[in-house]
mmCIF entry with sequence, helices, sheets and N, C-alpha, C, O atoms, coordinates in Angstrom:
data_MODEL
# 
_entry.id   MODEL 
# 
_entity.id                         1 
_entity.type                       polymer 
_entity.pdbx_number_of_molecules   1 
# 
_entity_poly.entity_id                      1 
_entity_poly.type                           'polypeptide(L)' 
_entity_poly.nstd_linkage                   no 
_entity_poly.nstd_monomer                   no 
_entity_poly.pdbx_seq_one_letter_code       
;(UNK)(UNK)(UNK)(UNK)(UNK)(UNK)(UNK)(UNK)(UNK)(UNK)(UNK)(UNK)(UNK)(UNK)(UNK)(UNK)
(UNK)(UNK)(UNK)(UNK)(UNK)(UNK)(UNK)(UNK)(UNK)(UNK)(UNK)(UNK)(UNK)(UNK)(UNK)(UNK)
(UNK)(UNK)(UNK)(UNK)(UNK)(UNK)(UNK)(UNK)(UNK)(UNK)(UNK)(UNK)(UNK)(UNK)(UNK)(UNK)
(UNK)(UNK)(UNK)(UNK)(UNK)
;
_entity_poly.pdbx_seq_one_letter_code_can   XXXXXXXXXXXXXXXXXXXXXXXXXXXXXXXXXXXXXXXXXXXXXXXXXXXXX 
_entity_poly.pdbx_strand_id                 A 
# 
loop_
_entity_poly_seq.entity_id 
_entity_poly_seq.num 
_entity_poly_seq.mon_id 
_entity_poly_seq.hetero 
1 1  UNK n 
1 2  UNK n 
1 3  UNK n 
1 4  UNK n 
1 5  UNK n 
1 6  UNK n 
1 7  UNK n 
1 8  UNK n 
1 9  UNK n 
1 10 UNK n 
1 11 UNK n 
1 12 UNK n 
1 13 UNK n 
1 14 UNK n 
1 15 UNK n 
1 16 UNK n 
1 17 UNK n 
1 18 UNK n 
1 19 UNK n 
1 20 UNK n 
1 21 UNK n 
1 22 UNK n 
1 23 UNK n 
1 24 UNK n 
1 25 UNK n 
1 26 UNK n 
1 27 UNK n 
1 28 UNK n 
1 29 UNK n 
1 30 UNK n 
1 31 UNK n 
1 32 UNK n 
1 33 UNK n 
1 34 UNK n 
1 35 UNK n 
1 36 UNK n 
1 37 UNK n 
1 38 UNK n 
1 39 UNK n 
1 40 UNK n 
1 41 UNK n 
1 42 UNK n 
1 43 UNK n 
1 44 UNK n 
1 45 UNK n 
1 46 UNK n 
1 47 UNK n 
1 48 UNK n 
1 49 UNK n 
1 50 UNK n 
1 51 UNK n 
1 52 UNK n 
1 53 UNK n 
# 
_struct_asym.id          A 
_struct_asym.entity_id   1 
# 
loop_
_struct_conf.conf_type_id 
_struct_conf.id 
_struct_conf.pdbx_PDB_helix_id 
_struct_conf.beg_label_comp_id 
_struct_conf.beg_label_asym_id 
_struct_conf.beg_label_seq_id 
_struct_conf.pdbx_beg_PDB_ins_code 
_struct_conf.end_label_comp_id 
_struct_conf.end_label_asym_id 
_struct_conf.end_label_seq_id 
_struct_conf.pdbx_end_PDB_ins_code 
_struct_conf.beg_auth_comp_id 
_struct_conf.beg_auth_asym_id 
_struct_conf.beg_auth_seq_id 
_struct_conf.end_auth_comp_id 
_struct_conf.end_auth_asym_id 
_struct_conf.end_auth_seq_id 
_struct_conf.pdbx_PDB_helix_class 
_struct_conf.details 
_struct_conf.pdbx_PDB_helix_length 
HELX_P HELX_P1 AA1 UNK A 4  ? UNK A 12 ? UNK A 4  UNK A 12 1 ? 9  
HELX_P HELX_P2 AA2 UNK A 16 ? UNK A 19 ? UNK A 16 UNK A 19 1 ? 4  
HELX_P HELX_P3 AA3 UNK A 24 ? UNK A 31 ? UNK A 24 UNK A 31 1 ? 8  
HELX_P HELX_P4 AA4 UNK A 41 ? UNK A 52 ? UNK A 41 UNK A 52 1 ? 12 
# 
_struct_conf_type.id          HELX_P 
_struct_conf_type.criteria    ? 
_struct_conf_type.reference   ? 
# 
loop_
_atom_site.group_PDB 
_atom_site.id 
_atom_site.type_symbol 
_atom_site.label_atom_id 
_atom_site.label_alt_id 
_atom_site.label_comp_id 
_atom_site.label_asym_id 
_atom_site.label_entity_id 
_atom_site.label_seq_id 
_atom_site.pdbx_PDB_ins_code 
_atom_site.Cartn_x 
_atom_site.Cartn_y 
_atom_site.Cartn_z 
_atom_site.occupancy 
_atom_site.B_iso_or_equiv 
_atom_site.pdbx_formal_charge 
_atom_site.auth_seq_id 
_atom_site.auth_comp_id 
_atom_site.auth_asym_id 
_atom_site.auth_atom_id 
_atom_site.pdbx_PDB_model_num 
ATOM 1   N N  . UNK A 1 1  ? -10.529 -6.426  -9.559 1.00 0.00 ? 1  UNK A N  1 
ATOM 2   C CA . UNK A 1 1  ? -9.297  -5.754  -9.191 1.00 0.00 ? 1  UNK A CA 1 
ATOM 3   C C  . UNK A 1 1  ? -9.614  -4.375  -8.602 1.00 0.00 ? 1  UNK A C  1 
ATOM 4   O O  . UNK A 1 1  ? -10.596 -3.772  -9.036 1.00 0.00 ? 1  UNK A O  1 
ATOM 5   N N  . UNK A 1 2  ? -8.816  -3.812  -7.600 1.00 0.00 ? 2  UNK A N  1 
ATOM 6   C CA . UNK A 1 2  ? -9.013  -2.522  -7.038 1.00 0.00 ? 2  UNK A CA 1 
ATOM 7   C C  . UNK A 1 2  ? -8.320  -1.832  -7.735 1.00 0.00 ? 2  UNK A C  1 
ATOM 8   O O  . UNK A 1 2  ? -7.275  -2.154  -8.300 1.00 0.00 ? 2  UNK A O  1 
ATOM 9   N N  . UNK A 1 3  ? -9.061  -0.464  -7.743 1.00 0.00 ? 3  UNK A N  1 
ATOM 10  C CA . UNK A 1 3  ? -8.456  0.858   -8.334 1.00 0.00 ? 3  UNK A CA 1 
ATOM 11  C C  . UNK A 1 3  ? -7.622  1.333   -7.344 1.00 0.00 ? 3  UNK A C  1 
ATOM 12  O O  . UNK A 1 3  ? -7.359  0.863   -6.237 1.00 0.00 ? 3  UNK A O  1 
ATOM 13  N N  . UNK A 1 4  ? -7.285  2.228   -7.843 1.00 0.00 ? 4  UNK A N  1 
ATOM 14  C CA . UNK A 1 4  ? -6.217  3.182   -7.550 1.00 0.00 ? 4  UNK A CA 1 
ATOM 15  C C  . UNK A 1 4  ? -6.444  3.902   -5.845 1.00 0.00 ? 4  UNK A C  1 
ATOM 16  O O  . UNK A 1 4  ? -5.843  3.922   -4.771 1.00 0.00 ? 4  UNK A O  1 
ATOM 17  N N  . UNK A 1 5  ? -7.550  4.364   -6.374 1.00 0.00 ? 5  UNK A N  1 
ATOM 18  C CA . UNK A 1 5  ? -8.311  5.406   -5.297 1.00 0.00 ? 5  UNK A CA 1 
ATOM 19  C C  . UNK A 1 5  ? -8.849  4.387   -3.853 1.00 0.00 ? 5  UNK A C  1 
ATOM 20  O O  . UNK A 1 5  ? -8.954  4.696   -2.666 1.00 0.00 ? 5  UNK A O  1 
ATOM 21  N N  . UNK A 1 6  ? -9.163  2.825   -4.721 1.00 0.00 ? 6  UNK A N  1 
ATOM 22  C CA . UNK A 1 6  ? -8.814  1.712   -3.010 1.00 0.00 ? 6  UNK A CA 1 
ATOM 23  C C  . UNK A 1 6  ? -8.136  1.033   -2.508 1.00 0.00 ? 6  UNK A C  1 
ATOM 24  O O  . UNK A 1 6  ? -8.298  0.356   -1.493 1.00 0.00 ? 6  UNK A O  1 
ATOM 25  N N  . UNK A 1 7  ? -6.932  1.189   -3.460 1.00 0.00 ? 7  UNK A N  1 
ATOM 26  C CA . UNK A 1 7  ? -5.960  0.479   -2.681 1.00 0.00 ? 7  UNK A CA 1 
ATOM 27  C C  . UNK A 1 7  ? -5.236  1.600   -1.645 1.00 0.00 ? 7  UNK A C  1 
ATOM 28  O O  . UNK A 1 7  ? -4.818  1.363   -0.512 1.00 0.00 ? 7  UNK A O  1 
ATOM 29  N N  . UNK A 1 8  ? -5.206  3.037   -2.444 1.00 0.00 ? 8  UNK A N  1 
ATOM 30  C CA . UNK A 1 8  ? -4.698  4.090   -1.633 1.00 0.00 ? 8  UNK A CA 1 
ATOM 31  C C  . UNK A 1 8  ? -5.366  4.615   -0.164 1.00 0.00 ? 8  UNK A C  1 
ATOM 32  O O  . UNK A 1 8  ? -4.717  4.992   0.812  1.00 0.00 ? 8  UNK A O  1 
ATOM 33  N N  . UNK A 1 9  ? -6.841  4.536   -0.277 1.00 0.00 ? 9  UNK A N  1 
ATOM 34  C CA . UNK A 1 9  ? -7.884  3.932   0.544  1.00 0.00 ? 9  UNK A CA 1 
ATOM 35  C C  . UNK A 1 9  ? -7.501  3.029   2.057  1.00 0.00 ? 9  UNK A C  1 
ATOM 36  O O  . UNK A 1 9  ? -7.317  3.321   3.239  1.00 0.00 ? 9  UNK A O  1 
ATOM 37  N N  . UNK A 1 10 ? -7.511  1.765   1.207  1.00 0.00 ? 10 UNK A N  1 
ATOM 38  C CA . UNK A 1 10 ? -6.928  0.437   2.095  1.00 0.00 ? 10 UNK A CA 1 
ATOM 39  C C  . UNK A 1 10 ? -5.488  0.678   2.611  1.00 0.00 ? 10 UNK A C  1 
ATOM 40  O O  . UNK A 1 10 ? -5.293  -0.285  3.352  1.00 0.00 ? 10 UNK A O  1 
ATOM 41  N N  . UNK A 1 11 ? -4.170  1.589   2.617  1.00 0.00 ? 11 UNK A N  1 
ATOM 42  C CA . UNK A 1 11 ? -3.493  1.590   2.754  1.00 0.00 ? 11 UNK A CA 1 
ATOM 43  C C  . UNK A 1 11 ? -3.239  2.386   3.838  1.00 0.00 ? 11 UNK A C  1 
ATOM 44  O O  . UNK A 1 11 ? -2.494  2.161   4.792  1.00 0.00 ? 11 UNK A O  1 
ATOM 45  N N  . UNK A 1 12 ? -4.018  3.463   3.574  1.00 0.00 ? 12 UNK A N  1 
ATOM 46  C CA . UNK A 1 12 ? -4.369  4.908   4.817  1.00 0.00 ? 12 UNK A CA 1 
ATOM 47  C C  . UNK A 1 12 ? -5.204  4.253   5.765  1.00 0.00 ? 12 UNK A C  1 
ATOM 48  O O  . UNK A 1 12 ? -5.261  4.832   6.849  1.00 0.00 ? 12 UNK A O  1 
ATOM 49  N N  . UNK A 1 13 ? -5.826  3.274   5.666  1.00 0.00 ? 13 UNK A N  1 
ATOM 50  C CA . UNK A 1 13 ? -6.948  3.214   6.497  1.00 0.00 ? 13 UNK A CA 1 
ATOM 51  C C  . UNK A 1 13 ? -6.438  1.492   7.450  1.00 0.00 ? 13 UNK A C  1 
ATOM 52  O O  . UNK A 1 13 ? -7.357  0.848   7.956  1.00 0.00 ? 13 UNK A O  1 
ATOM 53  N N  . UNK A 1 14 ? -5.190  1.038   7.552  1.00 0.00 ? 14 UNK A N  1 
ATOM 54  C CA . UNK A 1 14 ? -4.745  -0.147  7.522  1.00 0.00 ? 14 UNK A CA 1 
ATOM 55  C C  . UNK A 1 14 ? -3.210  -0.066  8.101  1.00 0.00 ? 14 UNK A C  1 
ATOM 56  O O  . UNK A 1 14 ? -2.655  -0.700  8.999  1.00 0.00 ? 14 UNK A O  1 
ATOM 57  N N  . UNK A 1 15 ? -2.710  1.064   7.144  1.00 0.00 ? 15 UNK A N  1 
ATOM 58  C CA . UNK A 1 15 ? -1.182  0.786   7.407  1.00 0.00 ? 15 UNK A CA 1 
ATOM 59  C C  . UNK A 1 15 ? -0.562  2.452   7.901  1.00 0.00 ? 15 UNK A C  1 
ATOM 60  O O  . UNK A 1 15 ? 0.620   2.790   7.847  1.00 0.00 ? 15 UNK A O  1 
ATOM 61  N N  . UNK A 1 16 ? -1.823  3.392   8.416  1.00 0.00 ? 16 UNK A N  1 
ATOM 62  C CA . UNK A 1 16 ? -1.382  4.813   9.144  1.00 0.00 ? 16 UNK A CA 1 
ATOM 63  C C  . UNK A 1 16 ? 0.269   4.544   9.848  1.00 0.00 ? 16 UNK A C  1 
ATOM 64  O O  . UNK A 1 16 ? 1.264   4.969   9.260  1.00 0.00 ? 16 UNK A O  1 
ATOM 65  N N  . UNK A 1 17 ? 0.331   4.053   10.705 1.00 0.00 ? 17 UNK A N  1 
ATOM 66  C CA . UNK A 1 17 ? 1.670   3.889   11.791 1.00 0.00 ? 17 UNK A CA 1 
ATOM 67  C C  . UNK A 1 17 ? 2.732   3.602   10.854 1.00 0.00 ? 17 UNK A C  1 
ATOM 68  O O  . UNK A 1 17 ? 3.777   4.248   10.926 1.00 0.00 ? 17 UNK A O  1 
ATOM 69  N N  . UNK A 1 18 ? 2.529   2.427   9.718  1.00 0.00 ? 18 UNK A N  1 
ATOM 70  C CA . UNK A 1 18 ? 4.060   2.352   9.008  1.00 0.00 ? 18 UNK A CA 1 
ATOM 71  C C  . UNK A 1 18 ? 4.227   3.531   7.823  1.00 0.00 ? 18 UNK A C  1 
ATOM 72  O O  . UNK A 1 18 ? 5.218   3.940   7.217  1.00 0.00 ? 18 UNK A O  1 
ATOM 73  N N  . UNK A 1 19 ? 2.972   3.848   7.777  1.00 0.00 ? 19 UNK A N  1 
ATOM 74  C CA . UNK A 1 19 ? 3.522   5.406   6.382  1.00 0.00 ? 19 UNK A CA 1 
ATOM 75  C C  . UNK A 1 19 ? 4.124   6.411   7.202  1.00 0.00 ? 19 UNK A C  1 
ATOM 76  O O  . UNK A 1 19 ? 4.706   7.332   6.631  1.00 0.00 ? 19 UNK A O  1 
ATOM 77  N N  . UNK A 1 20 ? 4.066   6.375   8.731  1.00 0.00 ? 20 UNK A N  1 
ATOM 78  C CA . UNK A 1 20 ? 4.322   7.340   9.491  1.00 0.00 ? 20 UNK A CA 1 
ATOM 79  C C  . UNK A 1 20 ? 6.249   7.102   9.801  1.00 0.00 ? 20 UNK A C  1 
ATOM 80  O O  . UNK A 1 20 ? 6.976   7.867   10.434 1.00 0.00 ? 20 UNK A O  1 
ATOM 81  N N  . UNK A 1 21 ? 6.660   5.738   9.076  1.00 0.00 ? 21 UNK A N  1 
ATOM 82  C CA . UNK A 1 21 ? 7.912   5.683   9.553  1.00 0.00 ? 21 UNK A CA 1 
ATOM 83  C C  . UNK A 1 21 ? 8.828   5.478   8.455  1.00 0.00 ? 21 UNK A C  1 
ATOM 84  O O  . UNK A 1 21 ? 9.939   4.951   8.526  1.00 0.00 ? 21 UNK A O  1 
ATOM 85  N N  . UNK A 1 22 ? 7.875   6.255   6.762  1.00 0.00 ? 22 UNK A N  1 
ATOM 86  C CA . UNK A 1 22 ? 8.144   6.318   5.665  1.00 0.00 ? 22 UNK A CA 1 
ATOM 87  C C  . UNK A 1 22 ? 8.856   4.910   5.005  1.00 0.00 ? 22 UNK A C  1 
ATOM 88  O O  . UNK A 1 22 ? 9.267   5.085   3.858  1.00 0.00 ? 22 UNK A O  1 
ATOM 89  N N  . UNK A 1 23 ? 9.020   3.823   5.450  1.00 0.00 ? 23 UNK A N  1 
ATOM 90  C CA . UNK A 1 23 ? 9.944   2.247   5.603  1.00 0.00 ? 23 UNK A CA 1 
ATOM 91  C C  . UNK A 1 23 ? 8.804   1.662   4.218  1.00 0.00 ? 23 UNK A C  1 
ATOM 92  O O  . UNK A 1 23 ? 7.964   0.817   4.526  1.00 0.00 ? 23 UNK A O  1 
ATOM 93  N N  . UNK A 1 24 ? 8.859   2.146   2.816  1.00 0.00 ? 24 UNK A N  1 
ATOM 94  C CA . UNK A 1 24 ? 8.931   1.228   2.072  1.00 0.00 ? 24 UNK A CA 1 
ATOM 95  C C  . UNK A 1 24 ? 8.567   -0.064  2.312  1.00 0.00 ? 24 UNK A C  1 
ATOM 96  O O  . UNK A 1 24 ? 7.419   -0.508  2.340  1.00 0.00 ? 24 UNK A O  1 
ATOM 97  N N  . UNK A 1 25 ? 9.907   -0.829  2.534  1.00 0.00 ? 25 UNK A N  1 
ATOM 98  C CA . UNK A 1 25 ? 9.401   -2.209  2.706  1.00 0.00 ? 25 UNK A CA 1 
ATOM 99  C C  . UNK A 1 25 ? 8.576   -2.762  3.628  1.00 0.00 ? 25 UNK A C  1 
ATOM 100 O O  . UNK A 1 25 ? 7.616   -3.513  3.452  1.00 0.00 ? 25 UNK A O  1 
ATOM 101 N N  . UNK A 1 26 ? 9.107   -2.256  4.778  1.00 0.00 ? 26 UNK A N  1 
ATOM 102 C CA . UNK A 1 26 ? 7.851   -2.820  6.089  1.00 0.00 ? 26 UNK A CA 1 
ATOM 103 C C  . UNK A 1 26 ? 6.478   -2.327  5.466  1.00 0.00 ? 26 UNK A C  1 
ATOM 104 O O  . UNK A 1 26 ? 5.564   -2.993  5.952  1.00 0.00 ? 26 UNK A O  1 
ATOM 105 N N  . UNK A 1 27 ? 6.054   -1.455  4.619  1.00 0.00 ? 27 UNK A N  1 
ATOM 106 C CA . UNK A 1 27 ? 4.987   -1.461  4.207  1.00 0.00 ? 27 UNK A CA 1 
ATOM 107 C C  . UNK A 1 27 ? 4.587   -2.202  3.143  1.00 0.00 ? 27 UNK A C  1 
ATOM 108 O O  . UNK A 1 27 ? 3.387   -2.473  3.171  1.00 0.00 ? 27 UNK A O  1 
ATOM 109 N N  . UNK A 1 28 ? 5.204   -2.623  2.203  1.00 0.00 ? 28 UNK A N  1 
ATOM 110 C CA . UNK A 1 28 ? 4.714   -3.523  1.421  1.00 0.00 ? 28 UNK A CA 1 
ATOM 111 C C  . UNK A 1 28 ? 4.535   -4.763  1.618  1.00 0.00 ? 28 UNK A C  1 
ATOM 112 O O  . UNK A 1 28 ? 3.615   -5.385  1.086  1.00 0.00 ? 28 UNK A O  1 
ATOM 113 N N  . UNK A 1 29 ? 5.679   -5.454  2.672  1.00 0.00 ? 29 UNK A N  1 
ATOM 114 C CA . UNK A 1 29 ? 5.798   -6.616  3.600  1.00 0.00 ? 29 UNK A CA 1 
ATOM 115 C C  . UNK A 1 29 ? 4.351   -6.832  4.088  1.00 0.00 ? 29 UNK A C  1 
ATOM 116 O O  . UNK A 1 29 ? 3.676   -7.840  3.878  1.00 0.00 ? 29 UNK A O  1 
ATOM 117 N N  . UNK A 1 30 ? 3.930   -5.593  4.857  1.00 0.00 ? 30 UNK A N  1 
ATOM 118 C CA . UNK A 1 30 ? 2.448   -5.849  5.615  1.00 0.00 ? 30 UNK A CA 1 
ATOM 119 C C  . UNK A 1 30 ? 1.417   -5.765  4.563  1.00 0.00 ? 30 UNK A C  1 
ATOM 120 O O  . UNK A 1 30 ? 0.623   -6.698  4.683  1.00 0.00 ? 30 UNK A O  1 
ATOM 121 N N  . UNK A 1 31 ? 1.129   -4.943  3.524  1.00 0.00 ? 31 UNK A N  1 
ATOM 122 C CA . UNK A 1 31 ? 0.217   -5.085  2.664  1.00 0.00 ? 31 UNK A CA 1 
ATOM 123 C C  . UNK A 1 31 ? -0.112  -5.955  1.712  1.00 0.00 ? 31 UNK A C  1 
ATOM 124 O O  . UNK A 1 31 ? -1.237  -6.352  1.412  1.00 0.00 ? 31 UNK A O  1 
ATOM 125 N N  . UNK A 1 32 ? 1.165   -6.298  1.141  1.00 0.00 ? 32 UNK A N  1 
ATOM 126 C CA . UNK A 1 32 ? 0.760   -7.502  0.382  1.00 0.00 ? 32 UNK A CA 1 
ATOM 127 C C  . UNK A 1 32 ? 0.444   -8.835  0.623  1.00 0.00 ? 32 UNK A C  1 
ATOM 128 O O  . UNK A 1 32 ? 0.494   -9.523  -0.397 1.00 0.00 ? 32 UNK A O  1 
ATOM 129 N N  . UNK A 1 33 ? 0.207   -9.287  1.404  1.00 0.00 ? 33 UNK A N  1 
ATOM 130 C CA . UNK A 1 33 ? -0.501  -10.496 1.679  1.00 0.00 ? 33 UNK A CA 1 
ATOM 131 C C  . UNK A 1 33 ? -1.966  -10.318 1.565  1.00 0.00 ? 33 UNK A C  1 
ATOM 132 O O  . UNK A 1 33 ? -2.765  -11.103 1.054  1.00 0.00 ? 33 UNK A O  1 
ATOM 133 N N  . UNK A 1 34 ? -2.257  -8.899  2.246  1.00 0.00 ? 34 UNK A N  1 
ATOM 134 C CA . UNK A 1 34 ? -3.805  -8.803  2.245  1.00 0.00 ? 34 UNK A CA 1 
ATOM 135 C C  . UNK A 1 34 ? -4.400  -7.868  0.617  1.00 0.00 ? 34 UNK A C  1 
ATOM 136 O O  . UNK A 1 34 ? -5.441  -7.293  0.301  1.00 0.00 ? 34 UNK A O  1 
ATOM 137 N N  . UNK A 1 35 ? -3.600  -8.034  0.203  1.00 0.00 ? 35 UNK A N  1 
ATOM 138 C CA . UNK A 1 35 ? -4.260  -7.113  -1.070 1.00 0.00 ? 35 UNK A CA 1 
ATOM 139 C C  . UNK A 1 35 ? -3.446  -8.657  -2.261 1.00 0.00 ? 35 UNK A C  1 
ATOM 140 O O  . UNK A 1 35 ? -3.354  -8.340  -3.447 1.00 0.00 ? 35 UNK A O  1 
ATOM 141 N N  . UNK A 1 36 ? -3.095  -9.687  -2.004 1.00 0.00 ? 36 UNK A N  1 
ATOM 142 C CA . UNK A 1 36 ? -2.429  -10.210 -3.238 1.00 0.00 ? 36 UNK A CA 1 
ATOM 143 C C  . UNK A 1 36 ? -4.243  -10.726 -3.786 1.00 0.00 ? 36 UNK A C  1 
ATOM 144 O O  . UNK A 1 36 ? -5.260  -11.071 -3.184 1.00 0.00 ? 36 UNK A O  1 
ATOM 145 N N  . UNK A 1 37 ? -3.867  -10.529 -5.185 1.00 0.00 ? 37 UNK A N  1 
ATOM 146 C CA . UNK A 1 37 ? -5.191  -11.338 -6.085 1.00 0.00 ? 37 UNK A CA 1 
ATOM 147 C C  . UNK A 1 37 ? -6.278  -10.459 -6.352 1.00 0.00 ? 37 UNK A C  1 
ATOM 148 O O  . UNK A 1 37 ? -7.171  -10.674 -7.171 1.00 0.00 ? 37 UNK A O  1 
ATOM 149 N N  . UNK A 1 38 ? -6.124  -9.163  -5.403 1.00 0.00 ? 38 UNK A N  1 
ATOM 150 C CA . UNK A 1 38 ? -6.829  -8.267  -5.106 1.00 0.00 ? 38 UNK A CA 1 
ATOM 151 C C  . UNK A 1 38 ? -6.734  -6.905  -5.833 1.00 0.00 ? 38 UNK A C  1 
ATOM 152 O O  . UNK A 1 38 ? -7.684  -6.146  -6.026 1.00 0.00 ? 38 UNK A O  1 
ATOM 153 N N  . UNK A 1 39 ? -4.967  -6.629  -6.351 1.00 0.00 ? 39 UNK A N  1 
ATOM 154 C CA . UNK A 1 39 ? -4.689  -5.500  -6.700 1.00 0.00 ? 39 UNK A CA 1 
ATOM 155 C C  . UNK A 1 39 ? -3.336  -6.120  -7.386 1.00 0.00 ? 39 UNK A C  1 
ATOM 156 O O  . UNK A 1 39 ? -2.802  -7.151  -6.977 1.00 0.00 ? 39 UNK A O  1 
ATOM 157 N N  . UNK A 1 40 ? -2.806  -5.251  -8.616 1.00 0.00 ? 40 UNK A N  1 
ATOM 158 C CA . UNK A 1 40 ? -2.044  -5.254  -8.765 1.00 0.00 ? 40 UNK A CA 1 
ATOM 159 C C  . UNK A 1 40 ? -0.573  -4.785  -8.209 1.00 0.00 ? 40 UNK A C  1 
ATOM 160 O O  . UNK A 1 40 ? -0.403  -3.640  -7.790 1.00 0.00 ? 40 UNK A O  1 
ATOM 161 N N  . UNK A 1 41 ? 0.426   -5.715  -8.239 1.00 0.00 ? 41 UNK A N  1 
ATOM 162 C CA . UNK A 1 41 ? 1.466   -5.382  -7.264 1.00 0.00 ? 41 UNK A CA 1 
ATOM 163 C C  . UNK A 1 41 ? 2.202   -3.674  -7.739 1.00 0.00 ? 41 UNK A C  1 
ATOM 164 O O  . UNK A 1 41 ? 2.834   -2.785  -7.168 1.00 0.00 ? 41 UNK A O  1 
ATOM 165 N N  . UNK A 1 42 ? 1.697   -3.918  -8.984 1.00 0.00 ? 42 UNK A N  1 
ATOM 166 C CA . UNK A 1 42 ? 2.820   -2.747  -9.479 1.00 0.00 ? 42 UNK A CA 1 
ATOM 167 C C  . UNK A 1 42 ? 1.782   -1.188  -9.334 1.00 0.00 ? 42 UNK A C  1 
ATOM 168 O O  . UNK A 1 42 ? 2.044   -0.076  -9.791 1.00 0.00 ? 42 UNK A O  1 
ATOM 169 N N  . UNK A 1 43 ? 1.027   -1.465  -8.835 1.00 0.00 ? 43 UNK A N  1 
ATOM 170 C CA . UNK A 1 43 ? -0.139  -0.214  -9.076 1.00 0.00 ? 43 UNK A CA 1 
ATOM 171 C C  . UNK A 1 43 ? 0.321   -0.186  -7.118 1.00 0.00 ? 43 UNK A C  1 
ATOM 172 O O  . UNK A 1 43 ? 0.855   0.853   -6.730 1.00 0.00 ? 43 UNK A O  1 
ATOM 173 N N  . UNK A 1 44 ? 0.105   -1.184  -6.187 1.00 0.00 ? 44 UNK A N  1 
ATOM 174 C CA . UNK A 1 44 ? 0.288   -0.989  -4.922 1.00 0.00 ? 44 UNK A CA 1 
ATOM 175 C C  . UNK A 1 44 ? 1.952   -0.486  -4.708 1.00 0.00 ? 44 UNK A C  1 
ATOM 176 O O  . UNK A 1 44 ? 2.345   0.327   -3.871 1.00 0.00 ? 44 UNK A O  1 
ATOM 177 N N  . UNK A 1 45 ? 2.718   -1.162  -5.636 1.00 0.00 ? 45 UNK A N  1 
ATOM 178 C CA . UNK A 1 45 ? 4.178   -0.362  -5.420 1.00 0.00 ? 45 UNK A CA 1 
ATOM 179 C C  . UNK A 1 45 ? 3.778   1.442   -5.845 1.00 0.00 ? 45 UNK A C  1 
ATOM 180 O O  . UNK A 1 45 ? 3.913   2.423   -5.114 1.00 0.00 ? 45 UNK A O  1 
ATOM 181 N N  . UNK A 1 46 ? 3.543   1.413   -6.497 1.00 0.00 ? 46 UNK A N  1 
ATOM 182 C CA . UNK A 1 46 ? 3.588   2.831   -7.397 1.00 0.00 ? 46 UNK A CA 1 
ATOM 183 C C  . UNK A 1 46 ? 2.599   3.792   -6.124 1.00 0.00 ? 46 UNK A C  1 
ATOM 184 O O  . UNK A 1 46 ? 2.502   5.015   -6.229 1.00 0.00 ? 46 UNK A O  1 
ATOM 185 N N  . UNK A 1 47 ? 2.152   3.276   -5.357 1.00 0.00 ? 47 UNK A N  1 
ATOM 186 C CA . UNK A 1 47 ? 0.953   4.024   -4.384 1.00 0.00 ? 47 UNK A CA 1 
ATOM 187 C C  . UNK A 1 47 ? 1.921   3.796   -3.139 1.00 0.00 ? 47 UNK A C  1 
ATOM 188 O O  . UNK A 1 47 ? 1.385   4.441   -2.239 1.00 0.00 ? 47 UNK A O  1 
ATOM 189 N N  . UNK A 1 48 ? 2.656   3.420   -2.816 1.00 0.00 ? 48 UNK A N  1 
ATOM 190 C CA . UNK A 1 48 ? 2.907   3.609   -1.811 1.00 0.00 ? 48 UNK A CA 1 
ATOM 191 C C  . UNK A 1 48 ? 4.434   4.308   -1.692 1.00 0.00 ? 48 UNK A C  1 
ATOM 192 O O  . UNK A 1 48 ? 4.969   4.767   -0.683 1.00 0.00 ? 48 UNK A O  1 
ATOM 193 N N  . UNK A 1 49 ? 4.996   4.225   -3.185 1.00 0.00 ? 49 UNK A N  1 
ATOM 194 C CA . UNK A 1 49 ? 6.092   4.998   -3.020 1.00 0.00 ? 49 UNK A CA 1 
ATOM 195 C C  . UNK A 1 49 ? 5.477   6.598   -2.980 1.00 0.00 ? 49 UNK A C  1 
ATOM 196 O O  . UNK A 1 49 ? 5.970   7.393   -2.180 1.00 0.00 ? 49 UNK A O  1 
ATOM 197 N N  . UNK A 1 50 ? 4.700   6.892   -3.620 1.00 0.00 ? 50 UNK A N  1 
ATOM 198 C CA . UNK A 1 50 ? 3.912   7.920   -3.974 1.00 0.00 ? 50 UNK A CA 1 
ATOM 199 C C  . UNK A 1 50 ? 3.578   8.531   -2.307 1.00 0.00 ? 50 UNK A C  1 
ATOM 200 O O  . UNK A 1 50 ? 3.845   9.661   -1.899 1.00 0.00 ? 50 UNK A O  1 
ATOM 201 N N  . UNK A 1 51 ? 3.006   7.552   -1.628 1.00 0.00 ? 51 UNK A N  1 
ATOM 202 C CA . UNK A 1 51 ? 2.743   7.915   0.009  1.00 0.00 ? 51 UNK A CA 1 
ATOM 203 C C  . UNK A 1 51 ? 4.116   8.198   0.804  1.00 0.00 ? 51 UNK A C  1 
ATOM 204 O O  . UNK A 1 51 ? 4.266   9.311   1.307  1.00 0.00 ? 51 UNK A O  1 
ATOM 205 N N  . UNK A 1 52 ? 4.984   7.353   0.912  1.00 0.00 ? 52 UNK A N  1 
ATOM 206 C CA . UNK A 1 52 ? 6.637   7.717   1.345  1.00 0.00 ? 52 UNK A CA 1 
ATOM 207 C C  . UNK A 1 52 ? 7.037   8.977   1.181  1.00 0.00 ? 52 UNK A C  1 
ATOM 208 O O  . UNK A 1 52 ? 7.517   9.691   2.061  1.00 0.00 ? 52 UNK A O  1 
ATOM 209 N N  . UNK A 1 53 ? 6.789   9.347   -0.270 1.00 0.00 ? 53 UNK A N  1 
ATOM 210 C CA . UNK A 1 53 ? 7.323   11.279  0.137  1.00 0.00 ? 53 UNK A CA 1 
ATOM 211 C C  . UNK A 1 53 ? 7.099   11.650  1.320  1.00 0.00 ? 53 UNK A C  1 
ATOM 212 O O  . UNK A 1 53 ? 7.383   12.795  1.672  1.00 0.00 ? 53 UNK A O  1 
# 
């Protein structure tokens, strides 16, 4: 399972353009397929609301 510090990692480095249009869902829409099995959903929710500010 990925930590904290790579899923936040994988997210900056993957999904720059949709954190740039603060859209929640279109970002989780695109990430979770490639992080399922990989990370926990509730640790990738909690990181990306965290990025949305």
């Amino acid at each position: 399972m990925m930590n904290d510090d790579e899923i936040r990692d994988f997210i900056m480095a993957n999904c720059a353009e949709l954190l740039a249009t603060k859209n929640k869902g279109q970002i989780m829409k695109a990430i979770m397929p490639a992080l399922k099995g990989k990370a926990d959903g509730k640790a990738i929710n909690g990181i990306v609301a965290e990025l949305c500010r």
